[in-house]
FIKOLZA-1660 file (N, C-alpha, C; in steps of 0.1 Angstrom, whole numbers, plus 5000, padded with zeros to 4 digits):
% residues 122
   i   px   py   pz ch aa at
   1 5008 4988 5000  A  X  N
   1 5000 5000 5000  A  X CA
   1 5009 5012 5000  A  X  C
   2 5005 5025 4988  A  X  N
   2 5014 5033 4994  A  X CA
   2 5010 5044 5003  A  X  C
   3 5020 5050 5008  A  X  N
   3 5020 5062 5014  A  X CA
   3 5011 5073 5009  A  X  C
   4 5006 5084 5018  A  X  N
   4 5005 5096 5013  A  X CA
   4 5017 5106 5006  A  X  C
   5 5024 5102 5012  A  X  N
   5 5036 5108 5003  A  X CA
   5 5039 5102 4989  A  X  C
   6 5037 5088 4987  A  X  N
   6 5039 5083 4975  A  X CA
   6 5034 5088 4969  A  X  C
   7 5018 5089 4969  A  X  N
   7 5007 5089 4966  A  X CA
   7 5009 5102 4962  A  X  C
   8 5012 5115 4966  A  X  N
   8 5017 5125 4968  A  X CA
   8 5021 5126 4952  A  X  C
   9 5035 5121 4956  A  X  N
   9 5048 5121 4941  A  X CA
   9 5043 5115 4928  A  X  C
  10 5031 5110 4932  A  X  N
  10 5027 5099 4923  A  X CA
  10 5017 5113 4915  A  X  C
  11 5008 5121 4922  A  X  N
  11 4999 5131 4912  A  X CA
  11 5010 5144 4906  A  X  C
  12 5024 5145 4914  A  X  N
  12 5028 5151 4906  A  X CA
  12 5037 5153 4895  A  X  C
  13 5042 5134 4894  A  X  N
  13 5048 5133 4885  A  X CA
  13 5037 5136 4873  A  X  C
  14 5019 5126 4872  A  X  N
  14 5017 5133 4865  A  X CA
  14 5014 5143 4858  A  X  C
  15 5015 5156 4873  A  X  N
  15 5010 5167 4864  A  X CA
  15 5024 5172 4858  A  X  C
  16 5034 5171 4862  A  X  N
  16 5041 5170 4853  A  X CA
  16 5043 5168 4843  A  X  C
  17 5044 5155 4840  A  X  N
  17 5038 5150 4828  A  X CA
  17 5030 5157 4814  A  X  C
  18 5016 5160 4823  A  X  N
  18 5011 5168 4818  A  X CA
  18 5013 5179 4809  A  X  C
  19 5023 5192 4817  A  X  N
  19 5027 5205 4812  A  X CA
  19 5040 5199 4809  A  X  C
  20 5044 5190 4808  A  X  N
  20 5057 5186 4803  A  X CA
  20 5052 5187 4784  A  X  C
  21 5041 5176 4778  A  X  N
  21 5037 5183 4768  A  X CA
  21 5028 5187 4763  A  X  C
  22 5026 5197 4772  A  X  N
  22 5028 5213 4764  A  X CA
  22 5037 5222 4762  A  X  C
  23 5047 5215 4764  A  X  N
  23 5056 5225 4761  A  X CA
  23 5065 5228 4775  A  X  C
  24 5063 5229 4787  A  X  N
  24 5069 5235 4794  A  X CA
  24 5081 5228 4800  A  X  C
  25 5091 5238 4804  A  X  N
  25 5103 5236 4810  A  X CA
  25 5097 5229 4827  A  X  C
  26 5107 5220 4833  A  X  N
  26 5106 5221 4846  A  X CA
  26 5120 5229 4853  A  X  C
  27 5110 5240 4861  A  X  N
  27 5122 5248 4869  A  X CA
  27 5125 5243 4887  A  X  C
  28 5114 5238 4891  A  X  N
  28 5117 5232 4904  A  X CA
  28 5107 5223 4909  A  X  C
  29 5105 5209 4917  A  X  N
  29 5101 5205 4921  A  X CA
  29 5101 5203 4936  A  X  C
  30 5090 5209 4945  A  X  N
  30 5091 5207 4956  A  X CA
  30 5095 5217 4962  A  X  C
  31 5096 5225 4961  A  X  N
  31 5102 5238 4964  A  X CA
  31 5098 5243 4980  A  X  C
  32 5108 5240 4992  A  X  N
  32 5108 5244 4999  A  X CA
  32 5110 5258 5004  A  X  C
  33 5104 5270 5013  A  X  N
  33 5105 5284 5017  A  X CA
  33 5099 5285 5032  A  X  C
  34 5107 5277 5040  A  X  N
  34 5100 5276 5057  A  X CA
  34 5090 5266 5053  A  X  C
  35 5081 5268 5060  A  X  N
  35 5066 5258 5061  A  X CA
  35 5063 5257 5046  A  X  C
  36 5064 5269 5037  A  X  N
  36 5055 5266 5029  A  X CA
  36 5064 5259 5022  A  X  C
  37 5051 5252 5008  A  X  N
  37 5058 5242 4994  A  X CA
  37 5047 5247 4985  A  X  C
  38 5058 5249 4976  A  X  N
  38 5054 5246 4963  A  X CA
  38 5055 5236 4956  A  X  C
  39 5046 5226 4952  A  X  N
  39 5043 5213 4941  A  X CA
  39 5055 5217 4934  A  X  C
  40 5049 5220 4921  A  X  N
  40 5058 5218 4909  A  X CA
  40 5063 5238 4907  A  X  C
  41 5073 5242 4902  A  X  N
  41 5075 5253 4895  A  X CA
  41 5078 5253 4877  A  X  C
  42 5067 5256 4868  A  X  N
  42 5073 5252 4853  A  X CA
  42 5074 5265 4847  A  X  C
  43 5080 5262 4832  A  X  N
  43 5082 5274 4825  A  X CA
  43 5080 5273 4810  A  X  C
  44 5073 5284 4804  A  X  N
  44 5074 5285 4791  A  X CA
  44 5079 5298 4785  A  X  C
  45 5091 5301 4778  A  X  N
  45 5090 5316 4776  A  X CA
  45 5092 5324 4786  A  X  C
  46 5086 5333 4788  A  X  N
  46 5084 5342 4793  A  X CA
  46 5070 5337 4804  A  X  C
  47 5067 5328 4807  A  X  N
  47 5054 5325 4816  A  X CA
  47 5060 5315 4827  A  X  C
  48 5061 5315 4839  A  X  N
  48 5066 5307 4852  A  X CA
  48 5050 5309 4861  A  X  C
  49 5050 5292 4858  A  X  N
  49 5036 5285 4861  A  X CA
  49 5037 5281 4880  A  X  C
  50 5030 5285 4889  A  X  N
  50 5034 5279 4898  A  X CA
  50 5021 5270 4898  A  X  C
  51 5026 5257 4908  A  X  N
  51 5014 5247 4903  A  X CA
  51 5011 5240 4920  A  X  C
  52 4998 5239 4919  A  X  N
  52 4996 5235 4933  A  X CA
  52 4988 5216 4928  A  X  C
  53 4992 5207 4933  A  X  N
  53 4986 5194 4931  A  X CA
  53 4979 5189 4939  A  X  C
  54 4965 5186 4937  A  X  N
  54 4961 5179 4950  A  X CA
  54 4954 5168 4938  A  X  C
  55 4960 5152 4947  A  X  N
  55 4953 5141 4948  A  X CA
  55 4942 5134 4954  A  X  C
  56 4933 5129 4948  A  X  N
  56 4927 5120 4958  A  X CA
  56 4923 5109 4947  A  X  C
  57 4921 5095 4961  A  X  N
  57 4914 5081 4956  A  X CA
  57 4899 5086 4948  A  X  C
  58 4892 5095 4953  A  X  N
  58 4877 5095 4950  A  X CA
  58 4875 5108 4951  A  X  C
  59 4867 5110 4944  A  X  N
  59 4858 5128 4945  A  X CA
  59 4844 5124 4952  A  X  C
  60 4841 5111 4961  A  X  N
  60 4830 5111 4966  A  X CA
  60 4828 5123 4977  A  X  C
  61 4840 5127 4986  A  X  N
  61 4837 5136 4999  A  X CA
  61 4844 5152 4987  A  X  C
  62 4840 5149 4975  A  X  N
  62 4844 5167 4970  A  X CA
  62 4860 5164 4963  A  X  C
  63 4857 5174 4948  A  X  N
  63 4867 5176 4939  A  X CA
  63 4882 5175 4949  A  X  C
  64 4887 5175 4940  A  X  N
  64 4907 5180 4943  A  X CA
  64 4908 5194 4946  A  X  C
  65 4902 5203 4938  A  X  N
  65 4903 5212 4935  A  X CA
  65 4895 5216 4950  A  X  C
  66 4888 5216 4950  A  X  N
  66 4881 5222 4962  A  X CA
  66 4889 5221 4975  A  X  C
  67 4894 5215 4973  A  X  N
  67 4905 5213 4991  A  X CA
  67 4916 5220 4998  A  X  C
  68 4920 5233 4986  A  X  N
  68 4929 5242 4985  A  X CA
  68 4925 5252 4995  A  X  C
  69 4928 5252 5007  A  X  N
  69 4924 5266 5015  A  X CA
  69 4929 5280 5009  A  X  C
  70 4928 5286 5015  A  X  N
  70 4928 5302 5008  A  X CA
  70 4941 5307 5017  A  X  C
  71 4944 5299 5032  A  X  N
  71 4959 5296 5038  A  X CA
  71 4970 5291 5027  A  X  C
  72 4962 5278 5019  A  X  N
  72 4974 5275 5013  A  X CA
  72 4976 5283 5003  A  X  C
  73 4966 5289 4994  A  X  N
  73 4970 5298 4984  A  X CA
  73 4979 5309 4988  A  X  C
  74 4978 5317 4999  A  X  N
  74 4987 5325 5003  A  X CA
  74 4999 5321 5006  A  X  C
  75 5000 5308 5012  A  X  N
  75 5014 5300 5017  A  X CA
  75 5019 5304 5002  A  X  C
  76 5016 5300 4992  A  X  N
  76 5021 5293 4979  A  X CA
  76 5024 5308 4971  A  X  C
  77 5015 5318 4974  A  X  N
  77 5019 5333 4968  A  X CA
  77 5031 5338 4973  A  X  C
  78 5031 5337 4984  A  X  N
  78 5042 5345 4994  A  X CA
  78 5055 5334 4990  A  X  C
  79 5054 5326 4995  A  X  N
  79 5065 5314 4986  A  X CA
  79 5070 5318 4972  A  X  C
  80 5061 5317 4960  A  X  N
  80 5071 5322 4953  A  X CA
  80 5072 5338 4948  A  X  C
  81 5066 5346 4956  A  X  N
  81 5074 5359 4954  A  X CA
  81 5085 5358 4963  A  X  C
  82 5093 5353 4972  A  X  N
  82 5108 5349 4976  A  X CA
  82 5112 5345 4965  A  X  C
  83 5108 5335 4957  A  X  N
  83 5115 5325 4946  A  X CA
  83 5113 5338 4935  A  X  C
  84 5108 5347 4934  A  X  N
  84 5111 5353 4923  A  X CA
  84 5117 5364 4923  A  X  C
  85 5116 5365 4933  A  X  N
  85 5125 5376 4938  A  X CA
  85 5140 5374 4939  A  X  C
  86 5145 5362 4944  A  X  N
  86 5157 5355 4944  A  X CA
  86 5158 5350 4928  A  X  C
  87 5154 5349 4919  A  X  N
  87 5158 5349 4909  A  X CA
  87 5161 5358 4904  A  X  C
  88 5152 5368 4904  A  X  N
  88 5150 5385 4893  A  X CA
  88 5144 5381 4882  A  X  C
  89 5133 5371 4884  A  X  N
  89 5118 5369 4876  A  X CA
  89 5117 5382 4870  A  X  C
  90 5112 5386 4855  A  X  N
  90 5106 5397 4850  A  X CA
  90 5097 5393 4845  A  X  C
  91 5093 5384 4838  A  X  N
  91 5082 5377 4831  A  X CA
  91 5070 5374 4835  A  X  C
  92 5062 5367 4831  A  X  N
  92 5049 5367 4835  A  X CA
  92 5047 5355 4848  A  X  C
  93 5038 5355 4857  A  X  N
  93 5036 5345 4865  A  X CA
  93 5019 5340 4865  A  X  C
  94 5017 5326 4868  A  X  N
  94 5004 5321 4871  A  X CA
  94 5007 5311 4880  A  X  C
  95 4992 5314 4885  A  X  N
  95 4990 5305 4896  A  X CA
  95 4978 5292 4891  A  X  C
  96 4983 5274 4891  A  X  N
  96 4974 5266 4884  A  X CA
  96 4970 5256 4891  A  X  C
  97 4961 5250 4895  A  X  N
  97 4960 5236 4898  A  X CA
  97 4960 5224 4892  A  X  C
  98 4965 5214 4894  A  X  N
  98 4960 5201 4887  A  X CA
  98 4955 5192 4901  A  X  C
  99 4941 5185 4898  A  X  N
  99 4936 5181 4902  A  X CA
  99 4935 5169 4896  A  X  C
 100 4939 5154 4904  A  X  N
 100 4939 5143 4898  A  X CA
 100 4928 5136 4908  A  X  C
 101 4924 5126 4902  A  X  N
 101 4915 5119 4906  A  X CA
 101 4917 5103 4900  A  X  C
 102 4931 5093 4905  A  X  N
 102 4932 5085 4907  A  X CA
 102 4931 5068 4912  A  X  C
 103 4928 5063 4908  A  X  N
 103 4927 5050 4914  A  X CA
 103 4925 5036 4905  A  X  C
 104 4924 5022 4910  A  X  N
 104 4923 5013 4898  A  X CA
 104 4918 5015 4890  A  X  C
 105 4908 5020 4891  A  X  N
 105 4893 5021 4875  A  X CA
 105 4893 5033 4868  A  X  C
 106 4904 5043 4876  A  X  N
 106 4903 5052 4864  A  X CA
 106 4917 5064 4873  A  X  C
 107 4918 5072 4860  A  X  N
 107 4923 5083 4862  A  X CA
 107 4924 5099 4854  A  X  C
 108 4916 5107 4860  A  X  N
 108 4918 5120 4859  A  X CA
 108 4925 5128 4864  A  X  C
 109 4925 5141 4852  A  X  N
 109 4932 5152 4854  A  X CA
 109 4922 5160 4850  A  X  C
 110 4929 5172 4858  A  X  N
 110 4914 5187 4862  A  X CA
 110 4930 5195 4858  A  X  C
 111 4932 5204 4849  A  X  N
 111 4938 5214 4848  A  X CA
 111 4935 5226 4845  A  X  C
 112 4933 5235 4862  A  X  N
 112 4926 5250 4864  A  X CA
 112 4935 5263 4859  A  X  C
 113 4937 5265 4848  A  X  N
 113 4946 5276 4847  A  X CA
 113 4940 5288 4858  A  X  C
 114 4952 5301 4861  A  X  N
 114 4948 5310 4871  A  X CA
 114 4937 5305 4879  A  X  C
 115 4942 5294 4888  A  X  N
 115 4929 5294 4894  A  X CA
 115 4933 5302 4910  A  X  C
 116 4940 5309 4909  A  X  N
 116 4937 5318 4923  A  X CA
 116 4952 5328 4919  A  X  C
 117 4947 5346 4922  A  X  N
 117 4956 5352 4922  A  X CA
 117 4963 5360 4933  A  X  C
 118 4973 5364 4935  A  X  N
 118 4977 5373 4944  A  X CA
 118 4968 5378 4951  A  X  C
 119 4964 5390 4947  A  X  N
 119 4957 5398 4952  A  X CA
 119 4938 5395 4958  A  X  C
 120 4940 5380 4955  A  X  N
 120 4927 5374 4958  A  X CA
 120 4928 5364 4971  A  X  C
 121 4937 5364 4980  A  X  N
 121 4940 5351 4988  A  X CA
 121 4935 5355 5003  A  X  C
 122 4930 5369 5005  A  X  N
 122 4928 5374 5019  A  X CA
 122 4912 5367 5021  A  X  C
% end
């Protein structure tokens, strides 16, 4: 049986995956800043996608998507304005979910472009 952590690495290899083709570069996985994490960080161009992943076995107790507090969106804002800042980011940024919905009998992906901004997390 695996872990929640497996289970974990397991939705974000494939959202990876995912934005892998389309096109995008991978700039960091896992991205530690104190408490908070960033899932995946990707890139295309001029666009640096931050990506938040939530897993689950079932959407019977409610989507993937829905499970994202408005705590973690801020954790995850404030997180990478350090990381962009420590870069000297000029380009564009978004904020995405992938929401998978995994298990024997099936497997989805929910990919929410801008699904939460900066100035929307209070």
């Amino acid at each position: 049986m695996q872990t929640k952590h497996e289970k974990g690495r397991k939705g974000e290899q494939m959202a990876w995956e995912f934005f892998r083709s389309k096109g995008f570069e991978l700039e960091r996985k896992n991205l530690r800043i104190g408490h908070r994490e960033i899932d995946l960080i990707v890139r295309k161009a001029e666009l640096m996608v931050f990506v938040e992943v939530k897993l689950r076995s079932t959407d019977y107790f409610g989507m993937p998507e829905s499970m994202i507090s408005k705590r973690q969106e801020r954790n995850i804002v404030e997180a990478s304005d350090q990381y962009l800042k420590h870069i000297g980011w000029e380009g564009e940024v978004r904020f995405d979910v992938i929401a998978v919905v995994a298990n024997k009998r099936e497997k989805r992906l929910l990919h929410i472009e801008d699904a939460f901004w900066p100035f929307c997390t209070d």
